[in-house]
N, C-alpha and C positions, 0 to 999 in steps of 0.2 A: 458645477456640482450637479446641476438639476439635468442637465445631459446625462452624466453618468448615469445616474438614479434611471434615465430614459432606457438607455440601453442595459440594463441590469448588472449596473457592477455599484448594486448599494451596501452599505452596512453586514447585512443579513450573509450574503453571498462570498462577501470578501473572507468572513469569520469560516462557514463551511469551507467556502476553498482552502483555507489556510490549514485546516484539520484534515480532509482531503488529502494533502500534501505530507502533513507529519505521519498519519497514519502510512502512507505509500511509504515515505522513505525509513520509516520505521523499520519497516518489514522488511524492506531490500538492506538494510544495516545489518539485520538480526539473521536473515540468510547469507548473507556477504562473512559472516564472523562462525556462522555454526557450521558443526562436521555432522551429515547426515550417513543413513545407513549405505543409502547408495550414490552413487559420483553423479549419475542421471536427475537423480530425486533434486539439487541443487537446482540444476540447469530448469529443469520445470518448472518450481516453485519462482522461480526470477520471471521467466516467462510468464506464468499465470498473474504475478503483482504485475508487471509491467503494460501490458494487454489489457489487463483488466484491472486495473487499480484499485477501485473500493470494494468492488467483488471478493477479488482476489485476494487483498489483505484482508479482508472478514476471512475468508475462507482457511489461509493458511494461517490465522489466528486459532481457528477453532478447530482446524484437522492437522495442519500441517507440522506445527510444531512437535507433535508427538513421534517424527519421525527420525528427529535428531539421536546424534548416536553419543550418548552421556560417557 
C-alpha cells in the first residue's frame, strides 16, 4: 500500500479519477442519445469530450448543450 501512495495512485486521486471518468462518460451518453441541429455538431462535440475530456465536458456542459434540437 505504501508503494502505491509512493507513485500517486492514493486515496485523494483515485476518488477524482473516478469523477473524471463519470463526468466524460456522462457527456459522451448525453451526446450518443441527443438529436442536434446539425449532423456535424454531434461529430465534434464527441471529438472535443474524447480529446479533451475535463475540458471538454465542462465545456459542452455549459455551451454545448444548447445546441440540441428539442
Amino acid at each position: 500500500m505504501n508503494n502505491l501512495l509512493f507513485l500517486g495512485f492514493g486515496f485523494g486521486t483515485s476518488i477524482f479519477g473516478i469523477l473524471y471518468a463519470v463526468l466524460a462518460i456522462y457527456c459522451i451518453i448525453d451526446i450518443m442519445k441527443s438529436s442536434f441541429k446539425d449532423s456535424t455538431t454531434k461529430i465534434l462535440w464527441l471529438a472535443v469530450v474524447l480529446f479533451a475530456p475535463f475540458l471538454g465536458s465542462v465545456a459542452y456542459l455549459i455551451a454545448g448543450r444548447g445546441g440540441k434540437r428539442w
